[in-house]
BALO-835267 format. One record per residue: residue in one letter; x, y, z of N, C-alpha, C in turn; chain. Coordinates in Angstrom, 3 decimals, padded with zeros to 6 digits, always signed. Atoms other than C-alpha are relative to their C-alpha. Last residue first. Example, Ala and Ser with C-alpha at 12.3 -4.5 7.8 and 13.67 -1.06 7.14 Angstrom:
2
SITE   rest     n_east    n_north       n_up    ca_east   ca_north      ca_up     c_east    c_north       c_up   kette
SITE      S   -000.820   -001.190   -000.060   +013.670   -001.060   +007.140   -000.770   +001.090   +000.730       A
SITE      A   +000.890   -001.190   +000.000   +012.300   -004.500   +007.800   +000.900   +001.200   +000.000       A
This chain:
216
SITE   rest     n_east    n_north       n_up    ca_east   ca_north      ca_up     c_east    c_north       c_up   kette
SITE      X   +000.492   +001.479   -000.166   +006.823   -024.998   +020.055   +000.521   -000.721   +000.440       A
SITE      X   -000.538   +001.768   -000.209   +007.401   -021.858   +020.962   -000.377   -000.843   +000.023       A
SITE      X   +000.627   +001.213   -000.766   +004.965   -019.157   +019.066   +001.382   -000.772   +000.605       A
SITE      X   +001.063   +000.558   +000.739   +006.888   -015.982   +017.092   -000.247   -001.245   +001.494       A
SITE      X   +000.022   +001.076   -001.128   +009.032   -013.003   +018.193   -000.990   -001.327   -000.441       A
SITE      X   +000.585   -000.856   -001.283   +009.757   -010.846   +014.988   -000.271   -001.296   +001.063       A
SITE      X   +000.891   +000.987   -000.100   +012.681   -011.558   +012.605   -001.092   +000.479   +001.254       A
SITE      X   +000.685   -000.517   -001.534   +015.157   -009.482   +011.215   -001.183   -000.977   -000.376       A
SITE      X   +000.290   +000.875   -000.828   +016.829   -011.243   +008.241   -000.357   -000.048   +001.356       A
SITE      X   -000.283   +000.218   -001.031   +018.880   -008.826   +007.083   -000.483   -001.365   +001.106       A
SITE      X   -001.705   +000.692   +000.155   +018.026   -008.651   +003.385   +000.462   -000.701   +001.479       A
SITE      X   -000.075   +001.491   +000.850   +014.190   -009.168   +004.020   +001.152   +000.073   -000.289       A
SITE      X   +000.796   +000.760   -000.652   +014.132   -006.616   +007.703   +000.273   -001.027   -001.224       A
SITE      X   -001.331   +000.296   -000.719   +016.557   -004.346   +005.077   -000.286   -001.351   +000.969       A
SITE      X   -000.585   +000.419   +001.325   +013.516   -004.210   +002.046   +001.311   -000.126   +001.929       A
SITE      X   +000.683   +001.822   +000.672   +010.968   -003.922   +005.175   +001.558   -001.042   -000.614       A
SITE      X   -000.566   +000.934   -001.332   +013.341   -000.807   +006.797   -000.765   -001.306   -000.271       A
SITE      X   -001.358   +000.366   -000.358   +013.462   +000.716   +003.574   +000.143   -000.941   +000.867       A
SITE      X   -000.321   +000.953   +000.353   +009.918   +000.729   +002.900   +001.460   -000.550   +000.070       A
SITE      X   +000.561   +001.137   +000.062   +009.036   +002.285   +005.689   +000.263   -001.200   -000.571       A
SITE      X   -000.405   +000.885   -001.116   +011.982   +004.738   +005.601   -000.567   -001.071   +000.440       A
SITE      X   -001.244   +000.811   +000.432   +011.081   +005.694   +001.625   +000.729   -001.002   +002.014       A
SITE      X   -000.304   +000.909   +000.949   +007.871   +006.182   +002.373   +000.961   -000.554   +000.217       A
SITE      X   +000.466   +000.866   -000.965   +008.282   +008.519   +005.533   -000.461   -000.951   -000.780       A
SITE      X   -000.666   +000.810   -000.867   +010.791   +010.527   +003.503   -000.779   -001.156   +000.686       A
SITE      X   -000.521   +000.662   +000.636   +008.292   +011.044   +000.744   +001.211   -000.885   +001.054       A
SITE      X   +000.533   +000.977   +000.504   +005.625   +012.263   +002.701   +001.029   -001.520   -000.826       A
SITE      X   +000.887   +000.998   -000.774   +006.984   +014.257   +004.667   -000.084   -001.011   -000.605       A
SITE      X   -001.733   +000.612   -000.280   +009.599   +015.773   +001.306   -000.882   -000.865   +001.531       A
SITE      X   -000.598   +000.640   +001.266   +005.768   +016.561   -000.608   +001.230   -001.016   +000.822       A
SITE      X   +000.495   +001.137   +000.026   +003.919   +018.035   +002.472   +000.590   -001.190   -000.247       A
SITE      X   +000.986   +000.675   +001.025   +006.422   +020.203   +003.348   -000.443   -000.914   -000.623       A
SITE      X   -000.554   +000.317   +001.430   +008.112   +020.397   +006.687   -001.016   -000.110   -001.070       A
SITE      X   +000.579   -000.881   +001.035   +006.141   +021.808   +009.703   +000.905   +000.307   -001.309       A
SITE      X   -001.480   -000.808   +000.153   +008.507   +020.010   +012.198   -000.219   +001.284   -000.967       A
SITE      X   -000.208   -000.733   -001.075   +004.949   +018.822   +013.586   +001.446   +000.497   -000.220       A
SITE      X   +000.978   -000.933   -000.749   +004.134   +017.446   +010.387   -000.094   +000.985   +000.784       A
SITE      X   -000.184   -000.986   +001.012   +007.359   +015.866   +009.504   -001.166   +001.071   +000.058       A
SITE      X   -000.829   -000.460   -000.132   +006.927   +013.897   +012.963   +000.682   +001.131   -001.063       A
SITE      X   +000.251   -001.162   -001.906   +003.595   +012.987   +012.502   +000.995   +000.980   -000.128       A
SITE      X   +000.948   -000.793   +000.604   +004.864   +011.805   +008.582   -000.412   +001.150   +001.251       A
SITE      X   -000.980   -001.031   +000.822   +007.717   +009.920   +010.314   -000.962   +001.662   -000.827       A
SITE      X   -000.371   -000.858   -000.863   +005.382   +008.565   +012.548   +001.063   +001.120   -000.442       A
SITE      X   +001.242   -001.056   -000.282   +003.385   +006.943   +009.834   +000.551   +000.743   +001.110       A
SITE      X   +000.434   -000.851   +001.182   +006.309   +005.283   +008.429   -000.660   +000.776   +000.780       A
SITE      X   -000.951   -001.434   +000.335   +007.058   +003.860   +011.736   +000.289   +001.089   -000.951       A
SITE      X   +000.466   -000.365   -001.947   +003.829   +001.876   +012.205   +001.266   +001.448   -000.355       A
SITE      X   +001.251   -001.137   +000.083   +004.212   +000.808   +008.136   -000.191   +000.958   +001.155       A
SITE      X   -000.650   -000.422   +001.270   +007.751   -000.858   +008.999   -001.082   +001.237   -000.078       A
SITE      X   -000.342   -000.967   -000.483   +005.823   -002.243   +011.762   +000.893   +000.876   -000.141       A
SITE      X   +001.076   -000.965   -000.393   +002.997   -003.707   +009.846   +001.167   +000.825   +001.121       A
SITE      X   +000.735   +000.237   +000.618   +006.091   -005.961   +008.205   -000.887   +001.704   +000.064       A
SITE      X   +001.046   -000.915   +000.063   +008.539   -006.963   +009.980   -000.076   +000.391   -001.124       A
SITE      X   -001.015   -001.488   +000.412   +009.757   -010.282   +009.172   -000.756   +000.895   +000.272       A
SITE      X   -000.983   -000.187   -000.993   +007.922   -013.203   +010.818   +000.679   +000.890   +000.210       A
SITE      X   -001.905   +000.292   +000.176   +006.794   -014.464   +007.542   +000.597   +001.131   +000.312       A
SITE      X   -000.459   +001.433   -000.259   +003.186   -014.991   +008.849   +001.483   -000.225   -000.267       A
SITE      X   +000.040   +000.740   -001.343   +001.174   -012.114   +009.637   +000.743   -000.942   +000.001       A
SITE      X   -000.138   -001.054   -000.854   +002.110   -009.761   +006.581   -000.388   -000.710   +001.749       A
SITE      X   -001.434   +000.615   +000.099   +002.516   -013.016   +004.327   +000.264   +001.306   +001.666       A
SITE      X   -000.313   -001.450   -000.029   -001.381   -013.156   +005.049   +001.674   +000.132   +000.079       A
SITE      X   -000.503   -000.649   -001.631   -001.531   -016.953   +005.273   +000.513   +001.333   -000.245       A
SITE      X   -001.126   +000.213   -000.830   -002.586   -018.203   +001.593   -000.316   +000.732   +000.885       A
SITE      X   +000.183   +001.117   -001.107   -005.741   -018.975   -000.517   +002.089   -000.198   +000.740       A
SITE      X   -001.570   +000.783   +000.511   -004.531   -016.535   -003.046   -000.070   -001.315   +000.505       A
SITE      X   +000.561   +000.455   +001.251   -008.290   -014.876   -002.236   +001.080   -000.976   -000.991       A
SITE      X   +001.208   +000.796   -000.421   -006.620   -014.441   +001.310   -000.330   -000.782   -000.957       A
SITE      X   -000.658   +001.608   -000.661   -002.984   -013.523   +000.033   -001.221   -000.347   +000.047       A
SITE      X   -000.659   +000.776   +001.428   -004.314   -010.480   -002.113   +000.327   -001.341   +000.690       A
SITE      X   +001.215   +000.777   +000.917   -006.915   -009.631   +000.768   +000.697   -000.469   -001.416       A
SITE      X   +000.656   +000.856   -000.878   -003.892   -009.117   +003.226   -001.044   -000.170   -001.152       A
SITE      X   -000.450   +001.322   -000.240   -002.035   -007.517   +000.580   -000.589   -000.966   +000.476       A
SITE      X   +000.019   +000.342   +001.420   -004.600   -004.671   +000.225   +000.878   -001.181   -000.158       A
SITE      X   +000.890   +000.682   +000.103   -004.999   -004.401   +004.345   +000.006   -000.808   -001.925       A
SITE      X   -000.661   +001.539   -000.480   -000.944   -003.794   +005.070   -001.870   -000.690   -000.682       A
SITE      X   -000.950   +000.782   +000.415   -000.588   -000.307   +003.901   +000.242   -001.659   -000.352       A
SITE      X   +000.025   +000.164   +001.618   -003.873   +001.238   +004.133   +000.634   -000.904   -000.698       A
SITE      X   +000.711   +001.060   +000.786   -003.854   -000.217   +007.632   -000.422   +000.130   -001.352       A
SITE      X   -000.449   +001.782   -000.205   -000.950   +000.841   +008.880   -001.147   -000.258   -000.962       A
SITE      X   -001.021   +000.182   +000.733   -001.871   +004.523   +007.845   +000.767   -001.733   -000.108       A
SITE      X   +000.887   -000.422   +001.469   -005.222   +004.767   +009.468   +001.301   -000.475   -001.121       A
SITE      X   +001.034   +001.233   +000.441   -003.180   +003.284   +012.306   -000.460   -000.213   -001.264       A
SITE      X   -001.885   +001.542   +000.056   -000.243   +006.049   +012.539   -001.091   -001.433   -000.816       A
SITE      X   -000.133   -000.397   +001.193   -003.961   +008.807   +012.078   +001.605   -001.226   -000.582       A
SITE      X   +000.961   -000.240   +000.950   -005.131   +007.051   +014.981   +000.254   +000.009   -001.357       A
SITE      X   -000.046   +002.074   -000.332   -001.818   +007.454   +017.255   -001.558   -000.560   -001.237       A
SITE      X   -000.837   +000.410   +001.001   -001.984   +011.455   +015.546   +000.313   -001.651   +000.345       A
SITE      X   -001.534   -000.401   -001.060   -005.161   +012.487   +016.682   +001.265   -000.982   -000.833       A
SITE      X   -000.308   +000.624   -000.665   -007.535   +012.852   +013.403   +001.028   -000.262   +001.141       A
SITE      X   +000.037   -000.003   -001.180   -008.001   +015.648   +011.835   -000.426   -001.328   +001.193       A
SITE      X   +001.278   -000.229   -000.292   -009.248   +015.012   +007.999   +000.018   +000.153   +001.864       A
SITE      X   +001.521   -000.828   +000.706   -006.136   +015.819   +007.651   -001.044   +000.280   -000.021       A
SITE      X   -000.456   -001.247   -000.520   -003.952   +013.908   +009.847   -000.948   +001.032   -000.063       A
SITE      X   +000.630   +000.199   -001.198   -005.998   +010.986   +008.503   +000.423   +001.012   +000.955       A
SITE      X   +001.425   -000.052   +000.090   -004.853   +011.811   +004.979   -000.774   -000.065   +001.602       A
SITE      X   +000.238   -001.259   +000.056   -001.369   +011.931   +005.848   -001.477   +000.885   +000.062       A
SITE      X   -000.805   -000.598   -001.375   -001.261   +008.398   +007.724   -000.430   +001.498   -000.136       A
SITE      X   +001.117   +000.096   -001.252   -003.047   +006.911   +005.076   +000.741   +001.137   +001.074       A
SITE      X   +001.232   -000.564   +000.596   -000.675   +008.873   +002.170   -000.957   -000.616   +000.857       A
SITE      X   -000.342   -001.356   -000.130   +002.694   +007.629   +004.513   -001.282   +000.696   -000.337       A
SITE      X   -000.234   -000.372   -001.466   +001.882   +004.049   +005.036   +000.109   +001.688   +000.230       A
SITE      X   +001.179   -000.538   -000.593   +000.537   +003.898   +001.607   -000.244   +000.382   +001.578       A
SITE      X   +000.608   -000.663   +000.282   +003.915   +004.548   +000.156   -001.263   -000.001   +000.783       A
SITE      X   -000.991   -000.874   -000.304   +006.127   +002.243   +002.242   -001.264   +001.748   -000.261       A
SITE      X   +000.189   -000.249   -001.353   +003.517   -000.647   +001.705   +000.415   +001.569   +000.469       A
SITE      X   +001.638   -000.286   -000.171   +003.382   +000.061   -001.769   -000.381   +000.199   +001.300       A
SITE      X   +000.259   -001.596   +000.431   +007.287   -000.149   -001.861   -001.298   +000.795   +000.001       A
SITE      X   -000.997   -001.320   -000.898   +007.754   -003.046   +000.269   +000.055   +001.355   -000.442       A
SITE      X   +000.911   +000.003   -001.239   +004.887   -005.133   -001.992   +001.213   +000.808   +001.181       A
SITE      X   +001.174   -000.876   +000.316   +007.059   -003.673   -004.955   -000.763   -000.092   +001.094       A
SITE      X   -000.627   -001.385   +000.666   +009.972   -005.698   -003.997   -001.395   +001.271   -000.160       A
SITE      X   -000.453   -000.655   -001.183   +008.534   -008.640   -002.553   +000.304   +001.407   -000.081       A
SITE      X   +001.285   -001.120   -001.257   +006.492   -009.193   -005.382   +000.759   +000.432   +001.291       A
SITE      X   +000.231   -000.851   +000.584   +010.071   -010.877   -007.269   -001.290   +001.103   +000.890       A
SITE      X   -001.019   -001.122   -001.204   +010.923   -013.312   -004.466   -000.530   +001.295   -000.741       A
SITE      X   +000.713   +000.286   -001.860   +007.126   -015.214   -005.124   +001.404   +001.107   +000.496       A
SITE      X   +000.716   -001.692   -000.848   +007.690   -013.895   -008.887   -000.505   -000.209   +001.314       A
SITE      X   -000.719   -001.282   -001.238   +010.788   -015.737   -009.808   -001.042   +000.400   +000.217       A
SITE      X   -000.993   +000.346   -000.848   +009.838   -019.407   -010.860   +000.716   +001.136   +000.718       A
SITE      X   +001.095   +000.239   -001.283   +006.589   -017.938   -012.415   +001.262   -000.509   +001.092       A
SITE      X   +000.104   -000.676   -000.756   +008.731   -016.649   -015.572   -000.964   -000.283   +001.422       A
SITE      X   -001.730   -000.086   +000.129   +009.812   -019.645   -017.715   -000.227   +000.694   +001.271       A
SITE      X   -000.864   +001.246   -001.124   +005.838   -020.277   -017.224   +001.012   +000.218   +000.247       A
SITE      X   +000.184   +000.809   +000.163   +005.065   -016.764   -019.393   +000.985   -000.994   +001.158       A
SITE      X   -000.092   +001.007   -000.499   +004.135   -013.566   -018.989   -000.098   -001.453   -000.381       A
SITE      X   -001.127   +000.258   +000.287   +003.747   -011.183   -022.120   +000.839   -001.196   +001.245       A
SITE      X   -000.135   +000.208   +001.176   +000.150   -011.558   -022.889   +001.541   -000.044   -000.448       A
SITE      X   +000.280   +001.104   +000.626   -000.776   -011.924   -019.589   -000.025   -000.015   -001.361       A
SITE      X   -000.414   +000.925   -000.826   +001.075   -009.254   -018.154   -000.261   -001.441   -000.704       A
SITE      X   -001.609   +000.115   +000.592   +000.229   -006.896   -020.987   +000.042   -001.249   +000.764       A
SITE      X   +000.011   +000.149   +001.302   -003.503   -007.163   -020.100   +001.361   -000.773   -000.424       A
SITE      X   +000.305   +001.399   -000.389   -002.854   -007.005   -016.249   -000.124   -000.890   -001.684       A
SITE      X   -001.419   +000.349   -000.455   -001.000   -003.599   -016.697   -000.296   -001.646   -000.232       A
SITE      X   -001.349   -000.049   +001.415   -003.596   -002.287   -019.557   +000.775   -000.834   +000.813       A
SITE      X   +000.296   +001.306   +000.875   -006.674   -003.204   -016.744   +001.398   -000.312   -000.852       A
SITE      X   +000.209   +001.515   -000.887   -004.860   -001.434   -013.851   -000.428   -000.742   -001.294       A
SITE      X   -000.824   +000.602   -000.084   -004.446   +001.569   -016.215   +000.301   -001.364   +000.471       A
SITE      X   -000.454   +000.346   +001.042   -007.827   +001.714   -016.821   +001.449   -000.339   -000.115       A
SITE      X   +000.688   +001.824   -000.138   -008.808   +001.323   -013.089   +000.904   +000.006   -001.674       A
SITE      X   -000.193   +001.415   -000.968   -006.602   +004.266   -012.199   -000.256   -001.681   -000.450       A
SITE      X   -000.750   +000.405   +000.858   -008.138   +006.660   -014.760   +000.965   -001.045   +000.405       A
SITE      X   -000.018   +001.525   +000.945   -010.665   +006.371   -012.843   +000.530   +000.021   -001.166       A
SITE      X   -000.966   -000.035   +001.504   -009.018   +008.788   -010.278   -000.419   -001.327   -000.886       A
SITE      X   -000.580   -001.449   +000.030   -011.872   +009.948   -007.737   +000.894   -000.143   -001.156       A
SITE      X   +001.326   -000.352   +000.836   -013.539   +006.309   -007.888   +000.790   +001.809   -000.814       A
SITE      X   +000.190   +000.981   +001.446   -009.997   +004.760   -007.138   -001.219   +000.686   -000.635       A
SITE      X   -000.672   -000.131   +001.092   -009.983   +007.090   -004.472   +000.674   -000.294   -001.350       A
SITE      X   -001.303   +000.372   -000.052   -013.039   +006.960   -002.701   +000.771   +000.056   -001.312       A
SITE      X   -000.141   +001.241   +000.800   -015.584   +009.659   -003.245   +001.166   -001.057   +000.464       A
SITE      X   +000.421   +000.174   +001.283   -015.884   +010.498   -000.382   +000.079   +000.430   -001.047       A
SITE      X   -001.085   -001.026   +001.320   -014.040   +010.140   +002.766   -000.481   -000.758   -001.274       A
SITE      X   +001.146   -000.483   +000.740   -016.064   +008.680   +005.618   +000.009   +000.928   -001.107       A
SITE      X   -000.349   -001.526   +000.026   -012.615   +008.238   +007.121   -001.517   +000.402   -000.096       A
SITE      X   +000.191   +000.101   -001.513   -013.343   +004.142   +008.023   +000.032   +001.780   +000.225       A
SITE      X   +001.585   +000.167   -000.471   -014.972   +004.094   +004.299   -000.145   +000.036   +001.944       A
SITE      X   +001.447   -001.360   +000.145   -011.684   +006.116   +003.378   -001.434   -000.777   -000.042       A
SITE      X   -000.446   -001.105   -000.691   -009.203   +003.830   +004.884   -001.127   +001.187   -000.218       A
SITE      X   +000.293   -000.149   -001.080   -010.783   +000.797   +003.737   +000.157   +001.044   +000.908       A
SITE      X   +001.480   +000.231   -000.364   -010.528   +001.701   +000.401   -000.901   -000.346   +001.518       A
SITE      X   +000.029   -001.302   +000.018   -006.727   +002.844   +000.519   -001.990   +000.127   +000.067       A
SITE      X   -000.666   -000.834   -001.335   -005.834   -000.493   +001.962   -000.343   +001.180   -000.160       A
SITE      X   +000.815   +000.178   -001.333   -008.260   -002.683   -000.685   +000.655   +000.542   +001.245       A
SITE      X   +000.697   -000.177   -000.349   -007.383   -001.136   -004.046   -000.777   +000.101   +001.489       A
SITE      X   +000.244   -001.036   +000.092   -004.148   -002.160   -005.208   -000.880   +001.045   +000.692       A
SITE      X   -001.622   -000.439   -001.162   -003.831   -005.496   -003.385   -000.057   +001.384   -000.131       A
SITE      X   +000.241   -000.031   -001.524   -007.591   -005.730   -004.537   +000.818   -000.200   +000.676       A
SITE      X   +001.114   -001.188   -000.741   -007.442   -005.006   -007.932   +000.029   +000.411   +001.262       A
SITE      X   -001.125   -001.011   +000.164   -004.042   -007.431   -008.698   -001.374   +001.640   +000.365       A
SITE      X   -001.499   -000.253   -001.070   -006.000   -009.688   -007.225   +000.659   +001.012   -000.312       A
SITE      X   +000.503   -000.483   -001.519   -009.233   -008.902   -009.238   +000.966   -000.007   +000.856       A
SITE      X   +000.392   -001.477   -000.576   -007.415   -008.515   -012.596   -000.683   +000.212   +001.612       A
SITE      X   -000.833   -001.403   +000.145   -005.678   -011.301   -012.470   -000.572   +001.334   +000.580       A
SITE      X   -000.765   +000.050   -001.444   -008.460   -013.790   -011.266   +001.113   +000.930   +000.135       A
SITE      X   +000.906   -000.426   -000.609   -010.858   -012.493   -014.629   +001.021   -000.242   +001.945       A
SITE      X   +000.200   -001.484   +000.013   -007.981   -013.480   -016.708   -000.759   +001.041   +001.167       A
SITE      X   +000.398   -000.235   +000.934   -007.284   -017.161   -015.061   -000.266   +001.847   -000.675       A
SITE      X   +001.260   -000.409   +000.244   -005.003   -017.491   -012.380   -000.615   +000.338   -001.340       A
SITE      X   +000.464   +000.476   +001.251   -001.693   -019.390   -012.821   -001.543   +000.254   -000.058       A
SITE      X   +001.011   +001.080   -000.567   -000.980   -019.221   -008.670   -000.629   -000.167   -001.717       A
SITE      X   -000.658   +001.053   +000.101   +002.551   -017.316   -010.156   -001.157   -001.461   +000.649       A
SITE      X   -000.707   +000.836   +001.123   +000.827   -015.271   -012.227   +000.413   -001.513   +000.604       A
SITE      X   +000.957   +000.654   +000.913   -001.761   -013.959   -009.509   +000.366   -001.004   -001.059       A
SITE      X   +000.732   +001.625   -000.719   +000.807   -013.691   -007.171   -000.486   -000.437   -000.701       A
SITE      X   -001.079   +000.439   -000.228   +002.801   -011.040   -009.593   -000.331   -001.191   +000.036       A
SITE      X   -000.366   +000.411   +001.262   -000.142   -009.206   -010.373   +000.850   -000.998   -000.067       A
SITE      X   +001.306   +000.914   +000.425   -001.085   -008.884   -006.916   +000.182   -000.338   -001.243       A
SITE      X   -000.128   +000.892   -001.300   +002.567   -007.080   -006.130   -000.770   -001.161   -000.462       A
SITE      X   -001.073   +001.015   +000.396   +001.912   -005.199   -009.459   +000.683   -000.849   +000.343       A
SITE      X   +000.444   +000.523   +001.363   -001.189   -003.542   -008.600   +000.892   -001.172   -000.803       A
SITE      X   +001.155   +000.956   -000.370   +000.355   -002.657   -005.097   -000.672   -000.876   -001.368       A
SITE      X   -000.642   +000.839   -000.400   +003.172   -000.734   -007.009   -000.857   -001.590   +000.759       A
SITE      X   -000.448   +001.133   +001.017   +000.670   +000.341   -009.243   +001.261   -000.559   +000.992       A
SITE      X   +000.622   +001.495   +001.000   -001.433   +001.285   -006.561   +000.631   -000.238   -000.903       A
SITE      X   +000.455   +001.234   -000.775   +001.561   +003.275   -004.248   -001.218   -001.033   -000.492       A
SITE      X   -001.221   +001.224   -000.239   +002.757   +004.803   -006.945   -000.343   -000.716   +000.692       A
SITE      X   -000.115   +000.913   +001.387   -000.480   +006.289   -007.653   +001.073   -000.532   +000.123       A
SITE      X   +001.183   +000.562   +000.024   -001.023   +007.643   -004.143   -000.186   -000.832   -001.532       A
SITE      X   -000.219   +001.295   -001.035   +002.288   +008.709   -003.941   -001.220   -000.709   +000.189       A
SITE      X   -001.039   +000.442   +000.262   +001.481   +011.219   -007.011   +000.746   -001.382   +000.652       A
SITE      X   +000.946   +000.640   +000.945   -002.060   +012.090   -005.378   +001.399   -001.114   -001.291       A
SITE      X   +000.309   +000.796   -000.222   +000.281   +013.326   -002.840   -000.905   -000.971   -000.727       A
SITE      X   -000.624   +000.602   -000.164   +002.560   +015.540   -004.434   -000.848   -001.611   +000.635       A
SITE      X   -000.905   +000.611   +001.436   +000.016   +016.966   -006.853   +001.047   -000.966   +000.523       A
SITE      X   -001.496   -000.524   +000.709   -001.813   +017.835   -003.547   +000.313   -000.868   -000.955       A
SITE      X   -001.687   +000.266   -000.256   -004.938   +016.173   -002.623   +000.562   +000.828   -000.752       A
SITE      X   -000.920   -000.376   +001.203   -008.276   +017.608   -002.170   +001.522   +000.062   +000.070       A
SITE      X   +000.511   +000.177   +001.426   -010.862   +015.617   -000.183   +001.165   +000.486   -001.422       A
SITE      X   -000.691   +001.364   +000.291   -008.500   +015.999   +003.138   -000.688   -000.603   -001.674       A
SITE      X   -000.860   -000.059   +000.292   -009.152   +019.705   +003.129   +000.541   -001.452   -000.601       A
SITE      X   -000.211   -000.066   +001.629   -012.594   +019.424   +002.668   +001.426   +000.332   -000.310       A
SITE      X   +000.726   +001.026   +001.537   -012.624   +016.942   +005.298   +000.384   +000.777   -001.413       A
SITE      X   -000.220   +001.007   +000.896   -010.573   +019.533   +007.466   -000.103   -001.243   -000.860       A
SITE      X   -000.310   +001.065   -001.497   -012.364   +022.356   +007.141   +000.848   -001.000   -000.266       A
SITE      X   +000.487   +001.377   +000.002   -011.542   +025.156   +004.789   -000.230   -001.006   +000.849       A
SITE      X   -000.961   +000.859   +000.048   -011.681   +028.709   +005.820   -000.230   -001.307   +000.098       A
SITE      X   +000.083   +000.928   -001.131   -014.667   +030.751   +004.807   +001.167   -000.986   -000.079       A
């Protein structure tokens, strides 16, 4: 019997389960970052740096109905997550808090980049239309930050500094469509529509693109 697609979307490829771990430790290490430089205690580490990691690819599969989620699916995941936050605070120190607000930028453009592509693919998968499956993919990308700033007690940086951002992610996920329907493989999809997401963030923070904002 030929597979459907849930049980297709349940079993990732080597390439994608691959961008799916880059994309939480890059996320993991975004939240790690903040966490240092707001001087959180142990127990505040690990949950920020949990839930930049954690909370875009978790929402995606409770809006998929995609089970197990994928932190549960790889718990070897969480253990790493603990070791990273471990080290951190045992090799972080004050000297170092004066770079990690530019420092997370870097990785939070690469996590983004990545989960824009593995939502996006996944939602293809489990057959979704492809404006939908662009979304599914925004919002892997952009929701795990958004709850690292919240609990940071800050302004979602993804709503507020102006730069794109969610539409970096938007075009990721079309790149994936678009590798899809060229019937390229999974692996080089996936990876191009990463790397142009996060590219066009990391150029949007050299360049200084800006998006339309309030007149006051």
């Amino acid at each position: 019997m030929p597979a459907t697609p849930l049980a297709h979307v349940l079993t990732l490829s080597n390439a994608h389960t691959l961008v799916e771990a880059a994309g939480t430790l890059a996320f993991a290490l975004s939240g790690l970052l903040e966490a240092a430089r707001k001087r959180l205690d142990a127990v505040g580490v690990v949950m920020v740096a949990g839930l930049a990691a954690f909370g875009g690819g978790t929402l995606r599969d409770v809006l998929l109905d995609r089970r197990p989620f994928f932190w549960v699916q790889h718990g070897l995941w969480l253990w790493a997550l603990l070791a990273l936050c471990i080290a951190a605070m045992l090799f972080l120190r004050a000297r170092h808090f004066a770079w990690t607000e530019r420092a997370m930028q870097w990785p939070d453009a690469l996590g983004m980049g990545l989960f824009a592509a593995s939502g996006t693919q996944i939602a293809l998968a489990a057959g979704m239309p492809a404006l939908v499956a662009v979304l599914m993919g925004v919002m892997t990308a952009v929701f795990g930050g958004v709850l690292r700033d919240i609990v940071c007690n800050e302004i979602p940086r993804a709503f507020s500094d102006h730069r794109p951002y969610a539409l970096c992610a938007f075009a990721g996920g079309w790149v994936v469509v678009a590798a899809q329907g060229a019937g390229l493989a999974e692996w080089l999809g996936l990876t191009v529509a990463a790397a142009t997401a996060a590219l066009l963030r990391v150029l949007a923070m050299l360049c200084g693109w800006t998006l339309p904002a309030w007149r006051t």
